[in-house]
MARMARDO-77621 format. One record per residue (C-alpha): residue number from 0; residue in one letter; x, y, z. Coordinates in Angstrom, 1 decimal. Layout:
! residues N
(pt NUM, 'a', (X, Y, Z));
...
END
This chain:
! residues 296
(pt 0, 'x', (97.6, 101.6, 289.2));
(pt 1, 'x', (97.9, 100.2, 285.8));
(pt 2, 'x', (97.6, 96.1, 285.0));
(pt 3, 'x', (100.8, 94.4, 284.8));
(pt 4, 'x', (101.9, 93.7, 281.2));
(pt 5, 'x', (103.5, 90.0, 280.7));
(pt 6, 'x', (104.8, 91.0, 277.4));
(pt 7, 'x', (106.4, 94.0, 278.8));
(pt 8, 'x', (107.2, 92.1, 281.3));
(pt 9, 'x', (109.2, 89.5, 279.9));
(pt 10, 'x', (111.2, 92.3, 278.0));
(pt 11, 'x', (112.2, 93.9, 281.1));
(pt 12, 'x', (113.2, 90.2, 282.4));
(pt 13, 'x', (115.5, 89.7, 279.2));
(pt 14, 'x', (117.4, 93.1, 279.9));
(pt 15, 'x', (117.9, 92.0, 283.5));
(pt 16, 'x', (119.1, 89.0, 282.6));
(pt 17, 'x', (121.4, 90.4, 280.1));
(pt 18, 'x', (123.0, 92.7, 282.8));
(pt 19, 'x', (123.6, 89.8, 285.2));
(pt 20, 'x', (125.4, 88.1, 282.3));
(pt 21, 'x', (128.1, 91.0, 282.3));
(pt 22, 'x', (131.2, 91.2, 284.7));
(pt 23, 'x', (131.4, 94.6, 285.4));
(pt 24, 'x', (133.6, 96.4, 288.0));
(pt 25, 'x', (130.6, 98.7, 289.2));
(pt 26, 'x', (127.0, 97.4, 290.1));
(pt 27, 'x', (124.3, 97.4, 287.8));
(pt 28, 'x', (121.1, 96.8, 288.6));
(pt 29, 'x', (121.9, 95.7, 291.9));
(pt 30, 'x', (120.3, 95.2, 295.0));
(pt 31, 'x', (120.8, 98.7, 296.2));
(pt 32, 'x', (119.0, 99.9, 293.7));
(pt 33, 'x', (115.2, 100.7, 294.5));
(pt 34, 'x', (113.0, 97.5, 292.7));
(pt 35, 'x', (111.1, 100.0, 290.6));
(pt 36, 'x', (114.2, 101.5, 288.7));
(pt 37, 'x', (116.1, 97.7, 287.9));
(pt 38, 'x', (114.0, 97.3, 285.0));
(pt 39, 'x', (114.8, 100.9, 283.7));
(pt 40, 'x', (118.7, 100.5, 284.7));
(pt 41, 'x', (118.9, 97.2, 282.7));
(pt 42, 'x', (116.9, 98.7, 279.8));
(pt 43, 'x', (119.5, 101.0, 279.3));
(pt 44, 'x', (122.5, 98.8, 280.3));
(pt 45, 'x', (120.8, 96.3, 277.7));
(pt 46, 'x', (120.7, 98.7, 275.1));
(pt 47, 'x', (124.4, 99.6, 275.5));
(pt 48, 'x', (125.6, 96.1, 276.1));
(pt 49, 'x', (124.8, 95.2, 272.8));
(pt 50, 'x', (126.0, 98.6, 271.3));
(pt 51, 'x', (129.4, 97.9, 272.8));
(pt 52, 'x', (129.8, 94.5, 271.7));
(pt 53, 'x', (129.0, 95.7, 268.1));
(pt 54, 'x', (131.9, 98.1, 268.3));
(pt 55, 'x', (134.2, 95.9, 270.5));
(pt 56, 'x', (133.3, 92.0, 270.1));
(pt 57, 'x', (133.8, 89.5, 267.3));
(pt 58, 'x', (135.9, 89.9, 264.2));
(pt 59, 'x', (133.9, 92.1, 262.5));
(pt 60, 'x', (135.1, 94.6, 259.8));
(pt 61, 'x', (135.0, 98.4, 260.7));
(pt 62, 'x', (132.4, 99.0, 258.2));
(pt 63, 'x', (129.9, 95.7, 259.4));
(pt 64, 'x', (130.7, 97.1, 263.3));
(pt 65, 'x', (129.6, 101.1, 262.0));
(pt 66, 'x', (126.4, 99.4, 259.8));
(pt 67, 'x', (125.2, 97.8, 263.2));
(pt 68, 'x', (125.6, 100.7, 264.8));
(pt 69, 'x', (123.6, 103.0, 262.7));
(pt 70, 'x', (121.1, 100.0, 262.4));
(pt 71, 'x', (121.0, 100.2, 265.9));
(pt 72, 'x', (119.8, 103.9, 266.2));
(pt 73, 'x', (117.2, 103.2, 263.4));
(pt 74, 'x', (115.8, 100.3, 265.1));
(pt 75, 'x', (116.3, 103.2, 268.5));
(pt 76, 'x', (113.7, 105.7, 266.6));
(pt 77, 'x', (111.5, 103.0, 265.2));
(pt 78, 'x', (111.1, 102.1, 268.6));
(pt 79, 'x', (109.9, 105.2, 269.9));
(pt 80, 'x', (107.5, 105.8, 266.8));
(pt 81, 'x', (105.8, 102.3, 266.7));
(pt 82, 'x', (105.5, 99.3, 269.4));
(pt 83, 'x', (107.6, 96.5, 268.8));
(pt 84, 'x', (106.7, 93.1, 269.5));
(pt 85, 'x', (107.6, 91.9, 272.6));
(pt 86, 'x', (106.4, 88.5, 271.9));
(pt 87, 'x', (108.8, 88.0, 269.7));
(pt 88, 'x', (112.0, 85.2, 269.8));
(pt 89, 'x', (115.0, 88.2, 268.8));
(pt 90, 'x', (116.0, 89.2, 271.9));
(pt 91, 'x', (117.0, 92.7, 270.6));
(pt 92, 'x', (113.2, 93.2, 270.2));
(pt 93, 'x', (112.6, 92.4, 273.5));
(pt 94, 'x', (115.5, 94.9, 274.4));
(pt 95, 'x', (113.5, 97.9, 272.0));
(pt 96, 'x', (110.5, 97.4, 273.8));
(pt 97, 'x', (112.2, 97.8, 277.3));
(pt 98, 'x', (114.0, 100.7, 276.7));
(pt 99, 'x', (111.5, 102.7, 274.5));
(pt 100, 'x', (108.9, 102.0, 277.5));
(pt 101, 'x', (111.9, 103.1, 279.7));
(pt 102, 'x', (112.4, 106.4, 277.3));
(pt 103, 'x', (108.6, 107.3, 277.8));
(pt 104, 'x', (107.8, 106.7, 280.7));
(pt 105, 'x', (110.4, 108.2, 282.7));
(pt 106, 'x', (111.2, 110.9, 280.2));
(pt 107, 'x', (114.4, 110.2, 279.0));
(pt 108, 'x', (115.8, 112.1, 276.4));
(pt 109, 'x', (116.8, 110.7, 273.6));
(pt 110, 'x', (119.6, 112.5, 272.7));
(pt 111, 'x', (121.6, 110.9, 275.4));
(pt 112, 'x', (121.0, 107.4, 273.2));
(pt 113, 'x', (122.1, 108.9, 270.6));
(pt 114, 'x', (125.3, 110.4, 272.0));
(pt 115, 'x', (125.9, 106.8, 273.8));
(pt 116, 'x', (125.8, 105.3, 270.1));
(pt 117, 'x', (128.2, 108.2, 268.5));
(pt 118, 'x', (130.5, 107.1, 270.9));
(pt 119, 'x', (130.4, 103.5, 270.1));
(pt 120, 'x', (131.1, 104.7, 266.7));
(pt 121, 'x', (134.0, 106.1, 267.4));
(pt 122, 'x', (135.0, 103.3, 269.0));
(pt 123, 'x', (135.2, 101.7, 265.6));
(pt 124, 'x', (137.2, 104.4, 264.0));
(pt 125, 'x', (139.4, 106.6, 266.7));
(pt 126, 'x', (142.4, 104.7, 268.2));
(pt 127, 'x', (144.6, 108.0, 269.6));
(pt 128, 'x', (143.7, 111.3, 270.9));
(pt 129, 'x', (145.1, 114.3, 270.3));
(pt 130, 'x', (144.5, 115.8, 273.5));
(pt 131, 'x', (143.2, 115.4, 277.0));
(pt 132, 'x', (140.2, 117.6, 276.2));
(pt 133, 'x', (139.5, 115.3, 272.7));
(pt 134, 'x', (139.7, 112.0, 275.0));
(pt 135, 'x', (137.0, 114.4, 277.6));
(pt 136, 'x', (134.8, 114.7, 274.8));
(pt 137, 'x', (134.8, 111.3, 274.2));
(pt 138, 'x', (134.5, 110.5, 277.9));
(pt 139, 'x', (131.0, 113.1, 277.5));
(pt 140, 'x', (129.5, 110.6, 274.9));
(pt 141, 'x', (130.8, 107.4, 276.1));
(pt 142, 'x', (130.0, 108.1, 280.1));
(pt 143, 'x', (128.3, 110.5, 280.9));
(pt 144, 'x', (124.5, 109.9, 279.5));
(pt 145, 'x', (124.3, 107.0, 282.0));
(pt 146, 'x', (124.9, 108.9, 284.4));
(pt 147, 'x', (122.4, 111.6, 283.5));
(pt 148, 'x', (120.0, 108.6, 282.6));
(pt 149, 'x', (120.6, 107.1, 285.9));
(pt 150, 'x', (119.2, 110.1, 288.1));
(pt 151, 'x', (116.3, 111.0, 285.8));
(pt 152, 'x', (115.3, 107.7, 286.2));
(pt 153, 'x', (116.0, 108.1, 289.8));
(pt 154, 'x', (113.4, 111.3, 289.5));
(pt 155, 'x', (116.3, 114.0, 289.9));
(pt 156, 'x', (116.7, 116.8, 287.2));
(pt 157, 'x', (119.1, 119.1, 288.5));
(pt 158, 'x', (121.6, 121.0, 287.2));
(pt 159, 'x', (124.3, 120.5, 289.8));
(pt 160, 'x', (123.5, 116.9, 289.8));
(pt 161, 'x', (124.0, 116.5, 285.8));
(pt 162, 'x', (127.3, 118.4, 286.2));
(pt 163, 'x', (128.7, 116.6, 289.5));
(pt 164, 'x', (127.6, 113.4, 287.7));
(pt 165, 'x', (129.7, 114.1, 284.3));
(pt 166, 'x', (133.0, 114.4, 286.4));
(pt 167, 'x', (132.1, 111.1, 288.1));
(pt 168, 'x', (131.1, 109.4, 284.6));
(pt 169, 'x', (134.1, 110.7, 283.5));
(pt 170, 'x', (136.1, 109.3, 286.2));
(pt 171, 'x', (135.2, 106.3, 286.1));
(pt 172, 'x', (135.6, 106.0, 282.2));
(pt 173, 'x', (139.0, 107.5, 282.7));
(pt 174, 'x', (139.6, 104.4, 285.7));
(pt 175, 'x', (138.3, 102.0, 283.4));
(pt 176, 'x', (141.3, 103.2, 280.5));
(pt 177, 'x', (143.7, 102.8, 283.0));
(pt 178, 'x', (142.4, 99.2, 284.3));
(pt 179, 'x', (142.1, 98.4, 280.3));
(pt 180, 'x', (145.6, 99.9, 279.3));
(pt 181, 'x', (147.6, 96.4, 278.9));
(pt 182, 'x', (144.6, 94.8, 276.9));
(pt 183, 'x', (143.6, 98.1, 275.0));
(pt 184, 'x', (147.5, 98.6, 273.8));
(pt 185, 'x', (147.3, 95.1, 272.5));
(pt 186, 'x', (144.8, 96.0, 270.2));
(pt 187, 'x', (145.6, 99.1, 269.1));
(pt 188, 'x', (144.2, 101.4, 270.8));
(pt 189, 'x', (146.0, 104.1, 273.5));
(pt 190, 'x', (143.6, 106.1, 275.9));
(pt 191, 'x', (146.6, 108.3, 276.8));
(pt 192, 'x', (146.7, 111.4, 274.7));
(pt 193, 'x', (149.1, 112.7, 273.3));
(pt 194, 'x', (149.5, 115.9, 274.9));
(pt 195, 'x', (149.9, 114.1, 278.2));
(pt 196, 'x', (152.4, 111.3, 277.1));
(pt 197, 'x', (154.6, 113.6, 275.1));
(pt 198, 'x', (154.6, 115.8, 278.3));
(pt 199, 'x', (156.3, 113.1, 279.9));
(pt 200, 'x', (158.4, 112.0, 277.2));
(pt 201, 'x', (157.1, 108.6, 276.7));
(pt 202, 'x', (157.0, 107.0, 273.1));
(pt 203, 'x', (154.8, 104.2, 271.9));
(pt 204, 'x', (157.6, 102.5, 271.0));
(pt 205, 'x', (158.5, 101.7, 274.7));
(pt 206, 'x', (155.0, 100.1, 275.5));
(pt 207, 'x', (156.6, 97.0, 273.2));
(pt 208, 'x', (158.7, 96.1, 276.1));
(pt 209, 'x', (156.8, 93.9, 279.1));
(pt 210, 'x', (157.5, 96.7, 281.5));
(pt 211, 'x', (156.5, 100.4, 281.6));
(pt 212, 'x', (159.4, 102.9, 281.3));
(pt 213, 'x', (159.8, 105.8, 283.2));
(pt 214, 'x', (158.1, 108.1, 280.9));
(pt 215, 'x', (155.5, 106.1, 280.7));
(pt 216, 'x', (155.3, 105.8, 284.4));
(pt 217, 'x', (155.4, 109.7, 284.7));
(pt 218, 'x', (152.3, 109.5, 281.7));
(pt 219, 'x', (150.4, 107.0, 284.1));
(pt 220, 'x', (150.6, 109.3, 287.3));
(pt 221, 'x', (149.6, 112.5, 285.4));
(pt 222, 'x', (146.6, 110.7, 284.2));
(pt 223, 'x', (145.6, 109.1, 287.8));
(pt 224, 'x', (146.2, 112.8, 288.9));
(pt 225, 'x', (143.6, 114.1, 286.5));
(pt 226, 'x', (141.1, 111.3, 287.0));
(pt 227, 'x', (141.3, 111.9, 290.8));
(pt 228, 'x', (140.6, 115.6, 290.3));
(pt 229, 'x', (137.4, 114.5, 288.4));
(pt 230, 'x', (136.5, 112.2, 291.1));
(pt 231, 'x', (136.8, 115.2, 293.4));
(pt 232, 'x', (134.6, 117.1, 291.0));
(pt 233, 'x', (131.8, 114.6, 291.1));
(pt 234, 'x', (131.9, 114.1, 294.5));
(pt 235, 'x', (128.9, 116.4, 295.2));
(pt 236, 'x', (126.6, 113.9, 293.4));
(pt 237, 'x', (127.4, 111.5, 296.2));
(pt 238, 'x', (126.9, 113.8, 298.9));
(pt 239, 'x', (123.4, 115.5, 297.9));
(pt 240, 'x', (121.5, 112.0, 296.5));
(pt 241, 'x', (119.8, 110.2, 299.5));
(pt 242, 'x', (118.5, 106.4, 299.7));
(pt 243, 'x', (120.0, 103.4, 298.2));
(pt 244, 'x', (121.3, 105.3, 295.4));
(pt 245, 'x', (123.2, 107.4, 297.0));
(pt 246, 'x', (124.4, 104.5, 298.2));
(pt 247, 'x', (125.0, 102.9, 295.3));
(pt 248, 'x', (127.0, 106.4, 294.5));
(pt 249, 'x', (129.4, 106.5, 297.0));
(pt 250, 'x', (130.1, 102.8, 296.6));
(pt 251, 'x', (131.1, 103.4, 292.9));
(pt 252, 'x', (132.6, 106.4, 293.7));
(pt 253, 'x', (135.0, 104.6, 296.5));
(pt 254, 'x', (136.0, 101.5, 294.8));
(pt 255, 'x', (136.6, 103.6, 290.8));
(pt 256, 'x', (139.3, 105.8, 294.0));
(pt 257, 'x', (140.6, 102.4, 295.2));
(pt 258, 'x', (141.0, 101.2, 291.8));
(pt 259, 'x', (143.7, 104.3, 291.4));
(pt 260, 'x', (145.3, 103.6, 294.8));
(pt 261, 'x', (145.9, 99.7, 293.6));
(pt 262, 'x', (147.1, 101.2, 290.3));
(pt 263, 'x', (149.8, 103.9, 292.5));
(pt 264, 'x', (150.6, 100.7, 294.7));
(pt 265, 'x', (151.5, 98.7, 291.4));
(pt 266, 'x', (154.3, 101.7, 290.3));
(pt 267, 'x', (152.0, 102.8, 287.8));
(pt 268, 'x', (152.5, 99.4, 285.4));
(pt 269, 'x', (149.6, 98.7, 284.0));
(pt 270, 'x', (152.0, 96.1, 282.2));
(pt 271, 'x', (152.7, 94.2, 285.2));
(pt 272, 'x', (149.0, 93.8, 287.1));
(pt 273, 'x', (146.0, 94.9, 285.9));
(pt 274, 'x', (144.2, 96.9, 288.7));
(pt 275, 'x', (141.2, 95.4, 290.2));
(pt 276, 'x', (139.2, 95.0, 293.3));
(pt 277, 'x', (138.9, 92.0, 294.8));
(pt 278, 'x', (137.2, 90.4, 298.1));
(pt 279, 'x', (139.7, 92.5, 300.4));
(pt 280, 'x', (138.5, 95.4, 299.2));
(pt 281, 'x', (134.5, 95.2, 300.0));
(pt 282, 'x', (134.8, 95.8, 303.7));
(pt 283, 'x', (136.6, 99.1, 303.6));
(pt 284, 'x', (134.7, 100.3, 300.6));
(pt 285, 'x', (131.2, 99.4, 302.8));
(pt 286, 'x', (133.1, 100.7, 306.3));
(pt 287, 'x', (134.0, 103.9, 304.2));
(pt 288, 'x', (130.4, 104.7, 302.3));
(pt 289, 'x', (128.6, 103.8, 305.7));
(pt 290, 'x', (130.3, 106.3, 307.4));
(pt 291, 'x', (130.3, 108.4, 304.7));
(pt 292, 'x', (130.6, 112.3, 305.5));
(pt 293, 'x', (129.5, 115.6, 303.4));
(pt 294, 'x', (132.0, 117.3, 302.1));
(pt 295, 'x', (131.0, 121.3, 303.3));
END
């Protein structure tokens, strides 16, 4: 068993604390995950924290948000090539030497960094899509490599797990739009693509108004249609991983479903109320991944 490390220590510490900091609608780091992996999970929650924030937070020009970015996936490499300091007072320091002893020592691949960060990018730059695939692609950058970094560092590397897990990412990236569809559309960017809303017949010119239209309505369901299907899809992923992250799973997996029931309950109007779960919701969601049953 090796010594304990205080520098490496206090790094972890930092990126725990910065996940605590963070409302989030889905656990991280929490209790019901085993002790051993929180330090990993809030590496890499850590590391895309502050990725996100560059893209999304402050008032920032596009071309000082992309700049951090790619700053952000030099300082990623460096990391991996030579120690940095973790005695140091930058806090993003602390956060490199985390997640490149994270990257090592449970064999992570770097690639899924890197796809987090292009995703961020476009972020910056992207404000429509085209297409339900284009916004799936984005949803395979944006979502999915936590996932896949979640059950390697977990200790599973199966196939069927990294493909169930994409449709949950994607899911729950999908629930998130929905949630964020008011405050998105406010500024300037629409998660609905085009294909889908002209299917319906809704124009961006109705979203002005302070309730949804019809079409817009009829947008809104076809979207919580799809993202239930990938929910189905991902559902596996729940079923086959044991412990307290499969737990953890079918918790996440349950309330991103209950967020699209609240949504259906609210006439698909984002406008209106913003979808969330509150205190009322915890004892089904417990009851429901307690008794949780396989799917055959």
């Amino acid at each position: 068993m090796s010594a304990p490390n205080p520098l490496l220590e206090r790094a972890y510490a930092v990126c725990l604390g910065i996940a605590r900091q963070h409302y989030e609608n889905f656990p991280v780091a929490s209790w019901l995950v085993p002790a051993p992996m929180r330090p990993h999970i809030a590496a890499v929650y850590a590391f895309a924290r502050y990725a996100d924030d560059f893209a999304d937070e402050g008032e920032r020009e596009p071309s000082e948000r992309l700049a951090l970015l790619d700053d952000w996936l030099t300082r990623l490499h460096a990391a991996l090539e030579v120690e940095v300091d973790a005695d140091s007072d930058d806090q993003r320091d602390l956060v490199f030497t985390a997640v490149a002893a994270t990257i090592r020592s449970r064999d992570l691949p770097v690639c899924l960094f890197e796809d987090l960060l292009s995703a961020f990018r476009q972020d910056v730059t992207v404000h429509r899509y085209e297409s339900w695939a284009a916004l799936l692609n984005y949803c395979r950058r944006s979502a999915n490599p936590i996932g896949r970094l979640v059950l390697r560092i977990a200790g599973h590397r199966r196939d069927d797990f990294d493909v169930a897990s994409d449709c949950l990412c994607s899911a729950l990236q999908l629930t998130n739009f929905l949630q964020d569809f008011d405050a998105d559309w406010r500024r300037g960017r629409l998660y609905v693509p085009l294909d889908v809303s002209h299917a319906s017949g809704a124009r961006e010119s109705d979203l002005y108004g302070t309730r949804m239209s019809c079409p817009w309505r009829a947008a809104i369901d076809e979207m919580v249609v799809r993202t239930r299907q990938m929910f189905d899809r991902g559902r596996s992923v729940c079923d086959e991983v044991g412990g307290r992250v499969g737990l953890e799973l079918r918790l996440t997996w349950l309330g991103g479903r209950r967020i699209l029931d609240r949504l259906e309950s609210n006439g698909y109007d984002p406008l209106v109320s913003r979808p969330t779960l509150g205190l009322m919701d915890a004892a089904p969601i417990v009851w429901k991944a307690a008794s949780w049953r396989r799917l055959s």
